[in-house]
Backbone as numpy.savetxt, mean C-alpha at the origin, in Angstrom:
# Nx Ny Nz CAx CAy CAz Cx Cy Cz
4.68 -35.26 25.47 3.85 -34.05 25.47 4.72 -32.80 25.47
5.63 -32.68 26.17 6.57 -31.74 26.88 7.12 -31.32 25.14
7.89 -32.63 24.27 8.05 -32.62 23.22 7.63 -31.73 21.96
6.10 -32.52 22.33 5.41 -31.83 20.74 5.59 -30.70 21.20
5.19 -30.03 22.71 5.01 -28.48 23.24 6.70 -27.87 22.62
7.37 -28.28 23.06 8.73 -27.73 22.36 8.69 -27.45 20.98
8.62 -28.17 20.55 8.79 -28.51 18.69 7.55 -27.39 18.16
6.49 -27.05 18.74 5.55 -26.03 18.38 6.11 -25.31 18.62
6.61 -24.71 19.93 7.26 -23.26 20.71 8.57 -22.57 19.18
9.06 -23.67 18.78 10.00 -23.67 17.39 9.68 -23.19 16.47
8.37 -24.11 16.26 7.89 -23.48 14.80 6.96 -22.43 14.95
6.34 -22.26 15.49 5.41 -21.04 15.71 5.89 -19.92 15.12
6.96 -19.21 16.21 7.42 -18.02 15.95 8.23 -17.76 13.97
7.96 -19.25 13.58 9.05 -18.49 12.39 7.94 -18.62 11.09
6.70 -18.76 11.71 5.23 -18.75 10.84 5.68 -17.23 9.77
5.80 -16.03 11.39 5.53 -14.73 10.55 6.45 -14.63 9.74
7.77 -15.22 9.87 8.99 -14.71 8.86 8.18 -15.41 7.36
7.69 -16.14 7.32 7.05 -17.18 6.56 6.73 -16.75 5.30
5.48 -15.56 6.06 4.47 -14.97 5.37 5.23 -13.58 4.61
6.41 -13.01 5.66 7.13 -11.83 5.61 7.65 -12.56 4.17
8.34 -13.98 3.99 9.03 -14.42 2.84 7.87 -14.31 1.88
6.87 -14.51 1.39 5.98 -14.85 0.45 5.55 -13.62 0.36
5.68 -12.33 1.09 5.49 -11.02 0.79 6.58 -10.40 -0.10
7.70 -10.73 -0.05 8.96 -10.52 -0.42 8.89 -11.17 -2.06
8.17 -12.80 -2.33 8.95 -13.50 -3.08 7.19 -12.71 -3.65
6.11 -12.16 -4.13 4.76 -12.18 -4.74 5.59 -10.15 -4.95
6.31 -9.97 -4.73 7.17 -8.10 -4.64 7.59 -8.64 -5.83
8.69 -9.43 -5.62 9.39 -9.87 -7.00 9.68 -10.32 -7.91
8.00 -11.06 -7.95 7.71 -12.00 -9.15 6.81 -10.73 -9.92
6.43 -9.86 -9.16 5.55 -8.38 -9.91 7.07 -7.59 -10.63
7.93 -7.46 -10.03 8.85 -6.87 -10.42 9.63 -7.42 -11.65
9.50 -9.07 -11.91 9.86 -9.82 -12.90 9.39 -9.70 -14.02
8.35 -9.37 -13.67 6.57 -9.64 -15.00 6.78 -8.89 -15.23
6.98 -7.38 -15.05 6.76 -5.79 -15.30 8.53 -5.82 -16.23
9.52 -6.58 -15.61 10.62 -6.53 -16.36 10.23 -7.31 -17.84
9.69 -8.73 -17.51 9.19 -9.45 -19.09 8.28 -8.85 -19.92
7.26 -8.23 -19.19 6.73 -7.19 -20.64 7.39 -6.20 -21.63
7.93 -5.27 -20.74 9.41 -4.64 -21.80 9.86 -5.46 -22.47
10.45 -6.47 -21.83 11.60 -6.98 -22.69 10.52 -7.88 -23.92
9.66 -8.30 -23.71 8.86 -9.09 -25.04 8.25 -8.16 -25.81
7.93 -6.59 -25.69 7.39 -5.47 -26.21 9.03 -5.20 -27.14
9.85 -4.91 -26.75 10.82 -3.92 -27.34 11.46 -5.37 -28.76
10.78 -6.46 -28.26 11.53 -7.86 -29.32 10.52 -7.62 -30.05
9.17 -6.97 -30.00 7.69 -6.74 -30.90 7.51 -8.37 -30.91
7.77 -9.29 -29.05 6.69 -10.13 -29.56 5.57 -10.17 -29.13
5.16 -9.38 -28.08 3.81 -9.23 -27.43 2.30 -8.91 -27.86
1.31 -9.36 -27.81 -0.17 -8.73 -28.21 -0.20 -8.24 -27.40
-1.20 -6.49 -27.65 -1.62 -5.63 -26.54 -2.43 -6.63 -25.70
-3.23 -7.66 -25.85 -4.29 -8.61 -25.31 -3.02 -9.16 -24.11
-2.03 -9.54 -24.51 -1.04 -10.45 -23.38 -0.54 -8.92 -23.05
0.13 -8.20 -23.25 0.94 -6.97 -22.37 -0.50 -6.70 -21.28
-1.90 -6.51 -21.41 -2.40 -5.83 -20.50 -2.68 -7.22 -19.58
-2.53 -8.38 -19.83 -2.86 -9.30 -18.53 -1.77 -9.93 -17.89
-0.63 -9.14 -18.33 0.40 -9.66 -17.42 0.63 -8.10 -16.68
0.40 -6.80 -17.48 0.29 -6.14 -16.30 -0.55 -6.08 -14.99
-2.18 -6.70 -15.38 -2.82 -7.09 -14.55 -1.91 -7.89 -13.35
-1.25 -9.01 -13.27 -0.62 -9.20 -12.72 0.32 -9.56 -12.13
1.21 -8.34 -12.73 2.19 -7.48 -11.92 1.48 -6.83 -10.69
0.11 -6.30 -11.20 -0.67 -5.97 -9.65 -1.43 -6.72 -9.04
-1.73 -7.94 -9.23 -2.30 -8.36 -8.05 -1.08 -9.40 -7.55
-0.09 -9.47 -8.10 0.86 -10.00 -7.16 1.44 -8.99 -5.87
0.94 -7.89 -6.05 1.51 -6.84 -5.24 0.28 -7.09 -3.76
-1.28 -7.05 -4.67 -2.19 -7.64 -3.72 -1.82 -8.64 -2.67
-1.41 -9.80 -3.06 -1.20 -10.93 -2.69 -0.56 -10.37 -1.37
0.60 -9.54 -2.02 2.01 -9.15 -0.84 1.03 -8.02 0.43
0.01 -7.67 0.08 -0.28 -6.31 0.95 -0.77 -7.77 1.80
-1.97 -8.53 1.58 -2.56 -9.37 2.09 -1.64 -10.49 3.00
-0.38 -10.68 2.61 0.50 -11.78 3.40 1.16 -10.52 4.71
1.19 -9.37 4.05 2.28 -8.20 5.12 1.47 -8.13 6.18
-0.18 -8.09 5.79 -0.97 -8.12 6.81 -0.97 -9.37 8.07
-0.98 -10.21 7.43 -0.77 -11.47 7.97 -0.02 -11.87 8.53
1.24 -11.26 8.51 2.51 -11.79 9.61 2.71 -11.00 10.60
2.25 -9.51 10.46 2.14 -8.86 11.69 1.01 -9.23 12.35
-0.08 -10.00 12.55 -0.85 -10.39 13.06 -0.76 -11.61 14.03
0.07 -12.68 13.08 0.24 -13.96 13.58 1.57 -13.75 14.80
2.36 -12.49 14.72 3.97 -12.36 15.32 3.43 -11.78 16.83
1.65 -10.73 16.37 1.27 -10.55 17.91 0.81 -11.56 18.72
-0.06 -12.60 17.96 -0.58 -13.38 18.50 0.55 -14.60 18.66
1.45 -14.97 18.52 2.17 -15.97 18.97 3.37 -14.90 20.14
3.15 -13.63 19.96 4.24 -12.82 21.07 5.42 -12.99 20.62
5.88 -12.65 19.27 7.35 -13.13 19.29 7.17 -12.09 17.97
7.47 -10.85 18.53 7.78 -9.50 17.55 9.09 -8.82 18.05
10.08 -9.05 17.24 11.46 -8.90 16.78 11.70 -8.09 16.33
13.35 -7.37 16.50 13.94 -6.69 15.93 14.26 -7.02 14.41
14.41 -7.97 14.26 14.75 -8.98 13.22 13.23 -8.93 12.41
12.57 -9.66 12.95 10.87 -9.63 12.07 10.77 -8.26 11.81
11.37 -7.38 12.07 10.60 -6.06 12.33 11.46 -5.45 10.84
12.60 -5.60 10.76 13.93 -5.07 9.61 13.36 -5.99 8.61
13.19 -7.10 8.61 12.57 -8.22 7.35 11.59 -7.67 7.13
10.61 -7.57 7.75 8.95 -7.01 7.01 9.38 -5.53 6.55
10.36 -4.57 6.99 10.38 -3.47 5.98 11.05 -3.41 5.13
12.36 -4.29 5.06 13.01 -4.59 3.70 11.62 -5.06 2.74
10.88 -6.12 3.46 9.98 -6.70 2.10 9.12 -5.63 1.66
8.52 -4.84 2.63 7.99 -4.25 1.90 8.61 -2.96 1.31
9.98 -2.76 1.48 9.97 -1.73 0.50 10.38 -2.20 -0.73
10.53 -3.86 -0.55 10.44 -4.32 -2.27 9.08 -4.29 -2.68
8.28 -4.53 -1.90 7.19 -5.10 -2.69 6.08 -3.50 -2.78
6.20 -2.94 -1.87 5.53 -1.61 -1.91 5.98 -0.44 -2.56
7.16 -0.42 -2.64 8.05 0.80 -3.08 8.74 0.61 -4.55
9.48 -0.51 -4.85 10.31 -0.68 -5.61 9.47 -1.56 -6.69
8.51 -2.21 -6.57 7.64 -3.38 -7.60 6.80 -1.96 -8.20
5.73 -1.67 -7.42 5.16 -0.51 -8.02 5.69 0.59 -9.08
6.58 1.19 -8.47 7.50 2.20 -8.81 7.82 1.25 -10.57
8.52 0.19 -10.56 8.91 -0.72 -12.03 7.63 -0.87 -12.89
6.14 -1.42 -11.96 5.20 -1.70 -12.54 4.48 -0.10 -13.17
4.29 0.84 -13.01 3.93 2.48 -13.52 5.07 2.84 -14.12
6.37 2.64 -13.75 7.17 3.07 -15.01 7.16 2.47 -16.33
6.89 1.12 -16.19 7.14 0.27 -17.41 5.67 0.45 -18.38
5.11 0.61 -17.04 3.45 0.70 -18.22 3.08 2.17 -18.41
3.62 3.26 -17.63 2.96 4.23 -18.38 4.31 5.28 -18.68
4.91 5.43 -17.84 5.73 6.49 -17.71 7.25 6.17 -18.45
7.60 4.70 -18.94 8.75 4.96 -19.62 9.06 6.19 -20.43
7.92 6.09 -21.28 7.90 7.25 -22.45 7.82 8.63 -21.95
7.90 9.20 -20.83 8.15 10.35 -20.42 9.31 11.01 -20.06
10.07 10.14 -20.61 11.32 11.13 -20.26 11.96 10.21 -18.31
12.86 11.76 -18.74 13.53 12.20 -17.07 12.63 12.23 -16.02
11.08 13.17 -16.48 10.36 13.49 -15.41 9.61 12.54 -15.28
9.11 11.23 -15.79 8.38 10.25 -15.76 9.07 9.83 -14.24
11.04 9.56 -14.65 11.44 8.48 -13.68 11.92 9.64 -12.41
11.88 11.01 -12.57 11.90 11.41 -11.52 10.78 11.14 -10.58
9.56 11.24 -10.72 8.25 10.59 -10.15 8.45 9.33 -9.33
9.07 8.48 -9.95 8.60 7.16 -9.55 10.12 6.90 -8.50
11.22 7.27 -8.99 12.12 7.77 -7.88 11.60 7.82 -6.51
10.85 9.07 -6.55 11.05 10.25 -5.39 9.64 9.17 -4.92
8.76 8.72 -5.40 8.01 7.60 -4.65 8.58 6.52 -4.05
9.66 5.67 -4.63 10.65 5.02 -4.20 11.01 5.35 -2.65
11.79 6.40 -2.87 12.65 7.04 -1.53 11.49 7.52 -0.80
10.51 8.03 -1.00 9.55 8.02 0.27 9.13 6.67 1.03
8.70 5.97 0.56 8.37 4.73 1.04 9.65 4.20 1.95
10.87 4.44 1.13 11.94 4.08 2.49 11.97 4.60 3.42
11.98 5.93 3.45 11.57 6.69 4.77 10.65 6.48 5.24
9.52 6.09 4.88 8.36 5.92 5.71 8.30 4.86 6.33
9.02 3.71 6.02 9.07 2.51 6.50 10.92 2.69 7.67
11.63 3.73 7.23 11.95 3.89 8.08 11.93 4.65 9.71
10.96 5.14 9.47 10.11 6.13 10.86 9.48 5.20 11.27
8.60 4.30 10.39 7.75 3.52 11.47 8.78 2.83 12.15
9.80 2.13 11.93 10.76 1.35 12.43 11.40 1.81 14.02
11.26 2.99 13.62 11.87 4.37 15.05 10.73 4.54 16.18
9.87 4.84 15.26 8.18 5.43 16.59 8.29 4.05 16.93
7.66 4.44 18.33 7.31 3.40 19.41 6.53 2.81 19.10
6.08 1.46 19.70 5.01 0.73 19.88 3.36 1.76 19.47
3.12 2.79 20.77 2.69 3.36 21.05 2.34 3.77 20.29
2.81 4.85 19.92 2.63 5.76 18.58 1.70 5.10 17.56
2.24 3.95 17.13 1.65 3.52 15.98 0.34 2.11 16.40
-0.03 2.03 17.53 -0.73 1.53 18.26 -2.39 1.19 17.51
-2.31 2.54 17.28 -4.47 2.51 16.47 -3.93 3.47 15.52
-3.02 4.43 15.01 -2.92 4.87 14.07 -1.42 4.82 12.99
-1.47 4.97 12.13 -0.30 5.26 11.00 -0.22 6.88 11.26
1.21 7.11 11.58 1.64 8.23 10.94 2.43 8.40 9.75
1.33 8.91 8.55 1.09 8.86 7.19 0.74 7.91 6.45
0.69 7.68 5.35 0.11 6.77 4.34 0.86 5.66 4.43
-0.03 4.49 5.27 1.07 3.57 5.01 1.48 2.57 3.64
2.96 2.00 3.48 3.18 1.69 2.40 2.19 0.85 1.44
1.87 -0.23 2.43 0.93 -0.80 1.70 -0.04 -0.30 1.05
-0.87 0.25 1.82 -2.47 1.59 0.77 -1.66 2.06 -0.23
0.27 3.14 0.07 0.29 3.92 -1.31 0.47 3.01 -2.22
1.00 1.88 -2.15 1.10 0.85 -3.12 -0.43 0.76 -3.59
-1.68 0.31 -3.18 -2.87 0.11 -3.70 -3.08 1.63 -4.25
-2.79 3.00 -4.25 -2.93 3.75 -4.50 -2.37 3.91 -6.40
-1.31 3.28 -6.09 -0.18 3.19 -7.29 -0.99 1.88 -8.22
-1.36 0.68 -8.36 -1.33 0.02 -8.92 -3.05 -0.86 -8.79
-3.71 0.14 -8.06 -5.52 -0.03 -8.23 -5.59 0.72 -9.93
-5.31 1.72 -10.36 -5.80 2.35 -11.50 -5.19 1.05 -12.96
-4.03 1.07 -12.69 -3.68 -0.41 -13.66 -4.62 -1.47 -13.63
-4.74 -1.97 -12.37 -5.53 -3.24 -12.38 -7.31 -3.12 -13.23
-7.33 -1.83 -12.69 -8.27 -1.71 -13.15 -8.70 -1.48 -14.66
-7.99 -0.54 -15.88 -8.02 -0.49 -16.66 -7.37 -1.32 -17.59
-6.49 -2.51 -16.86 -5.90 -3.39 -17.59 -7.07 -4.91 -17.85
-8.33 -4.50 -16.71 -9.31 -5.65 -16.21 -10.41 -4.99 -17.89
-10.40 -3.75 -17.96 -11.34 -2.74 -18.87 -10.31 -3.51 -20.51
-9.59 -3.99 -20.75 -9.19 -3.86 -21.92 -8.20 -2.66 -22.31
-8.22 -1.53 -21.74 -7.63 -0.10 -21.77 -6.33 0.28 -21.98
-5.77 0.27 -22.79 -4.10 0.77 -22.92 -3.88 1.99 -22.36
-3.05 2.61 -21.39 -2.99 4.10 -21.06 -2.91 4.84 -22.22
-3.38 6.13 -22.03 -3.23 7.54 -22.40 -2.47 8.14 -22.45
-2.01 10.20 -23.13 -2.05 10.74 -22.13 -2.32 11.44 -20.88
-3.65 11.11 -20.86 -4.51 11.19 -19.35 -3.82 10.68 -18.37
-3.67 9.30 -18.50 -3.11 8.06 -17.58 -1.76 8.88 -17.16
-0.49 9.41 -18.29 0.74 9.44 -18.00 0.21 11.01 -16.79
0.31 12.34 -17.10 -0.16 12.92 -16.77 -0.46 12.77 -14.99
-1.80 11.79 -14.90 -2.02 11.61 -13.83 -0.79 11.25 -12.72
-0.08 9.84 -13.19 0.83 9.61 -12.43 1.89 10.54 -12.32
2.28 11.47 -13.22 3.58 12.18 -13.08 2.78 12.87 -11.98
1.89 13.34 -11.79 1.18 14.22 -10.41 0.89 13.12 -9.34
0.20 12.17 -9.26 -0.03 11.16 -8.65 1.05 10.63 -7.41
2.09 10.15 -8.27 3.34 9.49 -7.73 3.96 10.05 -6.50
4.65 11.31 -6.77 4.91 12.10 -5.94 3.93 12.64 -4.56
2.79 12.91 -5.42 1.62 12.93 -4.31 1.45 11.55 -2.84
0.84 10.53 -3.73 1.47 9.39 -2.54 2.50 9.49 -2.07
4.25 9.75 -2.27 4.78 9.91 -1.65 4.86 10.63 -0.90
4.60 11.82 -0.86 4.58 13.18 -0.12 3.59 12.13 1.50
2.64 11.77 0.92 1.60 11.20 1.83 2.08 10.37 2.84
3.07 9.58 2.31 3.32 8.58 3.34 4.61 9.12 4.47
5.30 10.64 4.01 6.00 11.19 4.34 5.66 11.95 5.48
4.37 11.77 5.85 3.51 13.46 5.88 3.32 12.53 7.23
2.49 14.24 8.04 1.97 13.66 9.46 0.56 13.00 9.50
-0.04 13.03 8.62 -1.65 12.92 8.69 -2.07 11.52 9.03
-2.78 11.24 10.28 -3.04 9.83 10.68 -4.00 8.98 10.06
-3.50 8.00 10.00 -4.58 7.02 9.41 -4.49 6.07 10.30
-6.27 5.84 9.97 -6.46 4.85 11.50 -6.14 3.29 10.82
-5.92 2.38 11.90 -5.31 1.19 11.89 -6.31 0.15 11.34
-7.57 0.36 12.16 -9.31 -0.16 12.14 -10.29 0.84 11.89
-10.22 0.87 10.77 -11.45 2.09 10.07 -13.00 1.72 10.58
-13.73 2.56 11.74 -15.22 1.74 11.99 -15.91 3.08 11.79
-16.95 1.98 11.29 -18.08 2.90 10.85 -19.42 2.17 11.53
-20.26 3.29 12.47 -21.50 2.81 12.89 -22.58 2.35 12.19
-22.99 1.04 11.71 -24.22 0.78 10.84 -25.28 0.85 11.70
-25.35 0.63 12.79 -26.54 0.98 13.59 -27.11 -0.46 14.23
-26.35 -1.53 14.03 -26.77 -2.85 14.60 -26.07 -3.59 14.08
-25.50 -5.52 14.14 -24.90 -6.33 13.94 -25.81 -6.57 12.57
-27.61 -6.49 12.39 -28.19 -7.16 11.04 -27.42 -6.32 9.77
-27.65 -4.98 10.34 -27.52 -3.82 9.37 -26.03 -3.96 8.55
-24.81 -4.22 9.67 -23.29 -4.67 9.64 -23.03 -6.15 8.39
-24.20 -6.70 8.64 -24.24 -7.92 8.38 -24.74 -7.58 6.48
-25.74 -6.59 6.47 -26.41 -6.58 5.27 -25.53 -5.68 4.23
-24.44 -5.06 4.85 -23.38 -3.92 4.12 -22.63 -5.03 4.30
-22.10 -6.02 4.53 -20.84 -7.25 4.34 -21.43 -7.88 3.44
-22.24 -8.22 3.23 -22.94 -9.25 2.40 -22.78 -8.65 0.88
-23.10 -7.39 0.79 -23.40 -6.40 -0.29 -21.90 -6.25 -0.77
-20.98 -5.84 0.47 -19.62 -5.67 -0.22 -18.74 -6.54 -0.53
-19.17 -7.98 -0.03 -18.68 -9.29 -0.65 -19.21 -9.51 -2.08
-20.63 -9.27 -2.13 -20.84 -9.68 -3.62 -19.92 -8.82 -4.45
-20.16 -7.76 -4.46 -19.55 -6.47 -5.14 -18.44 -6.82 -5.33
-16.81 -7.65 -4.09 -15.73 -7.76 -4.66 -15.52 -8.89 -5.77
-16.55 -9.96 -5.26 -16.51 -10.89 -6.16 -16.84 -10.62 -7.76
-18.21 -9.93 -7.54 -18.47 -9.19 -9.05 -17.41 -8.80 -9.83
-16.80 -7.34 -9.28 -16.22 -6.60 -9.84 -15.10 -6.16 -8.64
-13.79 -7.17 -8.65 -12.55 -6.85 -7.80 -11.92 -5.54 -7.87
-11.74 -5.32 -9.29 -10.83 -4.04 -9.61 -11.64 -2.64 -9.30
-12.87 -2.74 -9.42 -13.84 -1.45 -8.80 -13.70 -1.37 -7.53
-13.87 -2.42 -7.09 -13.89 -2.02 -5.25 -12.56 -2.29 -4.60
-11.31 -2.53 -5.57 -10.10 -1.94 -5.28 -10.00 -1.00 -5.42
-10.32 -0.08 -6.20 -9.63 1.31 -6.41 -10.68 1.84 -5.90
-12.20 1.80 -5.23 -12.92 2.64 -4.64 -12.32 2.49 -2.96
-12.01 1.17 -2.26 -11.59 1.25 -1.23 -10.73 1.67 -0.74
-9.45 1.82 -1.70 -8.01 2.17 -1.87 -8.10 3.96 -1.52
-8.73 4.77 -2.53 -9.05 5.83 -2.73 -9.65 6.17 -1.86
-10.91 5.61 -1.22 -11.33 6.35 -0.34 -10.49 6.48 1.08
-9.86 4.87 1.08 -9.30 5.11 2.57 -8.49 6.55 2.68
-7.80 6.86 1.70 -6.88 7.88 1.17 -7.62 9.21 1.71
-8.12 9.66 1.13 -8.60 10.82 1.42 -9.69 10.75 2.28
-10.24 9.97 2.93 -11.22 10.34 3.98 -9.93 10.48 5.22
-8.93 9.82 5.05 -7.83 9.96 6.29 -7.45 11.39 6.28
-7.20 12.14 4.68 -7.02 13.37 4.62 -7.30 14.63 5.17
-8.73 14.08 4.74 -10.32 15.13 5.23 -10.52 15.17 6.33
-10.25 13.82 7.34 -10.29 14.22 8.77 -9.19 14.40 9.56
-8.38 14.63 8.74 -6.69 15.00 9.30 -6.69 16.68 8.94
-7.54 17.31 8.30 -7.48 18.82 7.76 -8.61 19.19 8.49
-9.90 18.28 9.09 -10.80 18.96 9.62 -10.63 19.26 11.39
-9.56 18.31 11.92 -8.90 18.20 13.16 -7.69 19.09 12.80
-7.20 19.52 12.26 -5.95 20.72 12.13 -7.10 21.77 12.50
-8.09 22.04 11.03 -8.81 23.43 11.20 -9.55 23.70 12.85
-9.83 22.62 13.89 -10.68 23.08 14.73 -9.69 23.10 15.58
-8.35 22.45 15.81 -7.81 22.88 16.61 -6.35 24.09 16.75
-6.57 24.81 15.26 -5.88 25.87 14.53 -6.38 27.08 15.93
-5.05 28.16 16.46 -5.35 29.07 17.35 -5.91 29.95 16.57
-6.63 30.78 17.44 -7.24 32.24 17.06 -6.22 33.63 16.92
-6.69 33.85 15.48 -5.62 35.02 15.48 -5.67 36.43 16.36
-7.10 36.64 17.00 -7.17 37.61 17.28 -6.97 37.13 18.47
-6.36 35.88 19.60 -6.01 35.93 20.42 -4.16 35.67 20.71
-4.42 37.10 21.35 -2.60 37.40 21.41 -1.74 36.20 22.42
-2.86 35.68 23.34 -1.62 34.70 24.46 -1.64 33.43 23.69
-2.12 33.00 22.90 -2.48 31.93 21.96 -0.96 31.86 21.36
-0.15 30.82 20.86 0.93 31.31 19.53 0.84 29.80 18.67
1.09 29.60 18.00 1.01 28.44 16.72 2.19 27.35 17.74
1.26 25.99 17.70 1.83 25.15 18.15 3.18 24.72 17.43
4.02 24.16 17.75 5.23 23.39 17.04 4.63 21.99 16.24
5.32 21.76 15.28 5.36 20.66 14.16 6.19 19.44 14.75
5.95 18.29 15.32 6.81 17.48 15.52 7.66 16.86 14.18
């Protein structure tokens, strides 16, 4: 007995590295795919029909990775064995799989053809995400307890690679609408995940009873099953800016009064 109890106590804890690996290895099989479309496009052997369903997924392998990142910080609380080590692995992975897959997957599909300023974009998204994954690494427990301070990597990643999935699901070759957007876009998420604005950990919303809870789950299960790529980029998006809106509506009410002189503008941590 004493035995099997040992031999579990073993394997348990190396569950989360597990999941942290399969977050890492679903980063860089997106990062592979997004490299094989170029390279079978520039040989002219690709159909637009195969380039848009392997960009498809290039992003939902990124899915896969948000969904496993979730998963090992979950299983590392519940078995109690959250590491310095688990802690440097899950942000290396994800700044492959959040920062650096994305960043390859929007350059290759929309923004090659833009020049300098295409890959300055996807750069400066790059290097945010490292920083952001390096602050969380620094703030305490505490801090990051029920909220994110800023966009965390995972969402800007769904932020970055919901509009692909989606118009690659439509048949749709980008634009220049599409390029456009991201050269503004890119940087924007980054700025976001850079930024102070909290996002909560457990987004709740009052339905007014467990039936009511029950009849909006039901509705938003069919809906993903229906149509995945819609209620990716509507969930993605909204989480985004409703975090915004109530991060600017809590600045404005607790902004001092100018016409009061003992009042002075708080400090910026």
């Amino acid at each position: 007995m004493n035995r099997k109890k040992s031999k579990r106590q073993r394997v348990m804890p190396v569950l989360p590295n597990l999941f942290t690996t399969g977050n890492l290895f679903c980063g860089l099989l997106s990062i592979m795919t997004s490299i094989e479309v170029i390279v079978a496009s520039s040989a002219g052997e690709a159909s637009e029909e195969w380039i848009l369903r392997r960009f498809w997924w290039a992003g939902a392998f990124l899915v896969i990775s948000a969904f496993l990142d979730m998963l090992d910080g979950r299983l590392a609380r519940f078995f109690n064995h959250e590491s310095k080590f688990g802690l440097s692995y899950d942000s290396l992975s994800d700044l492959v799989s959040f920062g650096v897959a994305p960043g390859v997957l929007i350059y290759s599909w929309v923004l090659m053809g833009s020049g300098k300023i295409g890959l300055m974009a996807i750069l400066f998204y790059v290097v945010c995400t490292a920083l952001r994954l390096a602050r969380f690494n620094v703030q305490s427990g505490k801090e990051e307890r029920f909220n994110f301070t800023g966009l965390p990597s995972p969402a800007a990643a769904g932020l970055m690679i919901a509009p692909v999935m989606l118009l690659t699901a439509l048949d749709i070759m980008p634009d220049t609408t599409v390029v456009w957007y991201f050269l503004i876009a890119a940087p924007v998420i980054g700025l976001l995940m850079v930024s102070n604005v909290r996002y909560t950990k457990r987004p709740y919303i009052n339905l007014g009873g467990p039936f009511n809870a029950l009849v909006v789950a039901a509705i938003i299960f069919a809906a993903v099953i229906t149509h995945p790529e819609i209620m990716f980029i509507c969930i993605v998006y909204l989480y985004a800016v409703v975090g915004l809106v109530y991060y600017a509506i809590k600045q404005l009410k607790g902004k001092p009064k100018l016409t009061d002189e003992a009042e002075t503008p708080e400090g910026h941590s």
